[in-house]
N, C-alpha and C positions, 0 to 999 in steps of 0.2 A: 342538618348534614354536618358531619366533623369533620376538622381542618385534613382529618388523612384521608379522607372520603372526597373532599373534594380535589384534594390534590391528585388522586389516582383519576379523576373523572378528566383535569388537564392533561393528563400524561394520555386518557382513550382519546384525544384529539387527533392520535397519530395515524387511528385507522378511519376509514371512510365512513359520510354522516349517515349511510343507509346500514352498514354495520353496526355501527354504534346505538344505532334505535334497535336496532333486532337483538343484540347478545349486550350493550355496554352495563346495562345492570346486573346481570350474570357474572360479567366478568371481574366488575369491579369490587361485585360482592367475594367472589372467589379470592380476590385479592386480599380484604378488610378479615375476614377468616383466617388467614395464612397468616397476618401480620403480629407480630409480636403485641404484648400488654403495653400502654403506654407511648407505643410507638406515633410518631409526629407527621413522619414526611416516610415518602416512598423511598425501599434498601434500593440503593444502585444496582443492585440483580434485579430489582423488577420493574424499575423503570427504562434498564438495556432492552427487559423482555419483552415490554409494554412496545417498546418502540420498534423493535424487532418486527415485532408482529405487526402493526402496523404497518410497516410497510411491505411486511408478504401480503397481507390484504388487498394495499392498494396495486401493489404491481399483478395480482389477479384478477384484480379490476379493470386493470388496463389492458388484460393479456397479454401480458409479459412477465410473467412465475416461472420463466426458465431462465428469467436474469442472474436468480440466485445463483444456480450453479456456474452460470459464468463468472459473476464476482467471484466464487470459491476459486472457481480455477485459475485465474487474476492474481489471485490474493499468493494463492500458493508459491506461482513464476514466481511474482513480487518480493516475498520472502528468501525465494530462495537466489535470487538475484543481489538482492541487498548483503546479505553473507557472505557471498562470494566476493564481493567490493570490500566487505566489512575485513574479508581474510585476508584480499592483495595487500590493503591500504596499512594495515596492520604490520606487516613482515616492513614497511617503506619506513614507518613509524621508529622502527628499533634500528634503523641507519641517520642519527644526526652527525654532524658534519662534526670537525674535533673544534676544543675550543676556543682555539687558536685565532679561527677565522673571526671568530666577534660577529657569528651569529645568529641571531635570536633564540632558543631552544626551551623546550620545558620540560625542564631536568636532564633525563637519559634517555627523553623522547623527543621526536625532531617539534612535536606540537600539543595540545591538549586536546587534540583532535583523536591520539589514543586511547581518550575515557569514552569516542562513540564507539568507535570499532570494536572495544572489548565489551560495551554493552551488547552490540549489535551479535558479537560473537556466544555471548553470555545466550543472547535469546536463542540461539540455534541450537547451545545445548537443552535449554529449556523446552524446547519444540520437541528434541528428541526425547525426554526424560520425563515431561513432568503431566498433565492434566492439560489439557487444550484451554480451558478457562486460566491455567497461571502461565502458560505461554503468551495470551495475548498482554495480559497486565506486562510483561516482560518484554515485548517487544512497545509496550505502550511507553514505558520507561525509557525503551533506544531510541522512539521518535523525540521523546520530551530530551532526552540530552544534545541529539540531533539540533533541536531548535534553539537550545540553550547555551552552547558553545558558542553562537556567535558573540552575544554579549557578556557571555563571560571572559570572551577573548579580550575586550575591552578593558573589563573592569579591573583583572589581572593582569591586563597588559603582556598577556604572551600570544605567540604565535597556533592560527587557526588553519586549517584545510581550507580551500577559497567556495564562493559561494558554488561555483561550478561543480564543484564536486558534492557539497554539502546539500545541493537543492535535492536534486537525482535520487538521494537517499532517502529526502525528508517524505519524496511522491511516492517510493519504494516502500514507505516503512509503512505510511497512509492506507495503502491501499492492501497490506498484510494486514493490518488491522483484521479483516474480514475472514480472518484464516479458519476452516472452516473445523467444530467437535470433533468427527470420527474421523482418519484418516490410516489406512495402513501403517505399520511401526516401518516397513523398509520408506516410506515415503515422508516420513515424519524426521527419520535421519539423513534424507537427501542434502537441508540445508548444511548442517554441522560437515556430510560429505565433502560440498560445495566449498561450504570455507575456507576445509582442509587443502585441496585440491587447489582453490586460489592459493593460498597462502606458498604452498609446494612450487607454484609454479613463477610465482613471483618472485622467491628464493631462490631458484633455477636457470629462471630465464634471465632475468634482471641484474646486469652488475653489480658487485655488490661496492658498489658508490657512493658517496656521501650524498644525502639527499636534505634539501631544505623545505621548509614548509610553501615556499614560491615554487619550488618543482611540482608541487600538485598541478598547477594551471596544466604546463604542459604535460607532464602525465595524462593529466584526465582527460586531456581534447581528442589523444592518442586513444586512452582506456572504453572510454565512455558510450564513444560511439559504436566500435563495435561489440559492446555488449548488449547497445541497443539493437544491431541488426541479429545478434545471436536469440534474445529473447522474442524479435518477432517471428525470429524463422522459428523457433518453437511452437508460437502459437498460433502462426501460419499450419504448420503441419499439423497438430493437434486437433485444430479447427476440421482442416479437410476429410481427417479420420472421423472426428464427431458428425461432421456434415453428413458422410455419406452413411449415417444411420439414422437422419432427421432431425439429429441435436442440433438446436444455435448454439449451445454453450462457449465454442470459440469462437465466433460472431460478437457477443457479449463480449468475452474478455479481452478480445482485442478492443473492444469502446473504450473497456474499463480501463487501460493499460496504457492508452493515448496519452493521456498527461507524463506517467514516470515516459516512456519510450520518447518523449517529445523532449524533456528537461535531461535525459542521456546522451541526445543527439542537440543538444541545445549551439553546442560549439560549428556544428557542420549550420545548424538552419540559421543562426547568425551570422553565421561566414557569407550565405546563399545570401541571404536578405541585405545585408551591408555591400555585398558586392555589387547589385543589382542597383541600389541608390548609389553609392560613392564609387563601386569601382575599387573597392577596398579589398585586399586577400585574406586580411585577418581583421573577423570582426572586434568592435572596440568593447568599452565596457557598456557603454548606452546602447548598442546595436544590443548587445548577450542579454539585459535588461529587456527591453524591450519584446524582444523574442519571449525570452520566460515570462513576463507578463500574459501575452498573446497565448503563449502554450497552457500555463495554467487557467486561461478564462473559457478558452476554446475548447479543449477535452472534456470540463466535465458540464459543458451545455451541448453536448452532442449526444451526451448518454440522455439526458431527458427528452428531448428530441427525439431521438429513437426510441423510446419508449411510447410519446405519443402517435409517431405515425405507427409504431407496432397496435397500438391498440386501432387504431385508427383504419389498418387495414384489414385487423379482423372481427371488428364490430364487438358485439357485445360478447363477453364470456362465454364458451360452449359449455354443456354440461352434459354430463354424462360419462361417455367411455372415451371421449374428444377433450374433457378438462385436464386440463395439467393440477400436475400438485404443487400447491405454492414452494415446500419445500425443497423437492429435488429436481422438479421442474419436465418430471413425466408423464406422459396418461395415463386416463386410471386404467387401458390396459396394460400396459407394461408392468404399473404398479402393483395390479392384482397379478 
């Protein structure tokens, strides 16, 4: 067995061991065929696809293959949630304070927190313009700058977005990842919409004030939240449309969505939870910690969880005209 043979057999780890015996030499051979002269290790396309697949397998294993389209429709809010933050926070970015006041700024922007929002702005046109495979690379770029402003903030010793704002986005951008190939062009230009439309209204609504990079805190505790209860009531409604035609897909994505809608609302559930121990009106920075902690462990062991009592309550796999399709999460009659 050659080193690229057996590295593709690690990557069939991802689908289940009853799969793997029935089609893994099949597959893996289809693989070793396709690959380039010379080549060593599995291309990153086909180890995403390896893993992909994978897990559509085991979530039809589980009977839960309609998860997919909930993450798609997750992913989709999540994006276009992020852009529309990416657009306020942007228009806030291009008001520093003059330089009088002796404070902190980078350059002719109040923070260097303006290289996420123009990435994040960046991917919206990308969504709108370019191949759904270089949209994700591009939105995979706003996460990684997302993560990387804070220590850059450090190293160059200027002024950052605070974590309250910057987590929100990081779960936002997370969870776009997933954004799904096909997608209508009017719905692919929604976020770029959304930006615009932030940005317009933040321009509009908003004084136009001197703003510093500590005005994020309270901005955001203001912003934040009710963008969290705007994206659930979306997929609140959403859901109850899907429901009453048999879909869970809103079901799902309200799971999947738990953590960003948690880390949005971070400032109210610390306020709740700090209040309730100390008696405190504004929670501190240990209470806001602590909470994020909680919100990110908590969300996404709820999605497994549902998963297994979803299998759990429908026993083994149906077949026939009762199976769903791993991919878009239908029966085969609908499908046919």
């Amino acid at each position: 067995m050659s080193g690229l043979e057996r590295r593709y057999h690690r990557l069939l780890r991802a689908y289940p061991a009853e799969y793997r015996r029935a089609r893994g030499a099949e597959i893996v051979g289809t693989y070793l065929d396709l690959a380039g002269p010379g080549r060593r290790w599995p291309s990153p396309a086909d180890a995403a696809d390896l893993v992909r697949g994978g897990l559509r397998q085991r979530l039809r294993a589980a009977g839960a293959a309609d998860l997919i389209p909930g993450v798609r429709l997750a992913a989709v809010l999540a994006f276009l949630t992020a852009t529309a933050l990416a657009g306020a926070w942007s228009v806030l970015e291009l008001r520093p304070p003059p330089a009088g006041w002796g404070t902190p700024t980078a350059g002719p922007f109040v923070s260097i927190g303006v290289a996420v929002w123009l990435a994040w702005l960046f991917a919206a046109v990308a969504h709108a313009a370019a191949p759904a495979r270089w949209a994700r690379r591009v939105i995979a770029v706003a996460v990684l700058l997302t993560l990387a402003v804070m220590p850059a903030a450090v190293l160059a010793d200027l002024p950052r977005p605070p974590l309250l704002v910057l987590v929100p986005q990081l779960g936002l951008g997370l969870v776009a990842l997933a954004l799904p190939d096909r997608l209508p062009a009017p719905v692919r230009s929604l976020p770029l919409l959304a930006a615009g439309a932030a940005a317009l209204a933040q321009t509009n609504l908003q004084p136009p004030v001197d703003f510093v990079a500590t005005s994020y805190q309270w901005v955001g505790s203001q912003v934040l939240p009710w963008t969290a209860a705007a994206m659930l009531a979306v997929v609140l409604l959403l859901g109850t449309w899907w429901a009453a035609r048999a879909d869970p897909r809103g079901g799902w994505a309200l799971l999947v969505l738990l953590t960003p809608l948690g880390l949005l609302s971070l400032h109210i559930l610390a306020g709740a939870a700090d209040g309730l121990l100390h008696g405190a009106p504004r929670p501190g920075w240990a209470a806001l910690a602590a909470t994020a902690v909680v919100v990110a462990l908590v969300g996404p062991a709820l999605l497994p969880l549902a998963i297994a009592l979803r299998g759990r309550a429908r026993g083994p796999g149906p077949v026939g005209a009762d199976a769903r399709c791993p991919t878009c999460g239908h029966t085969a009659e609908r499908v046919l």
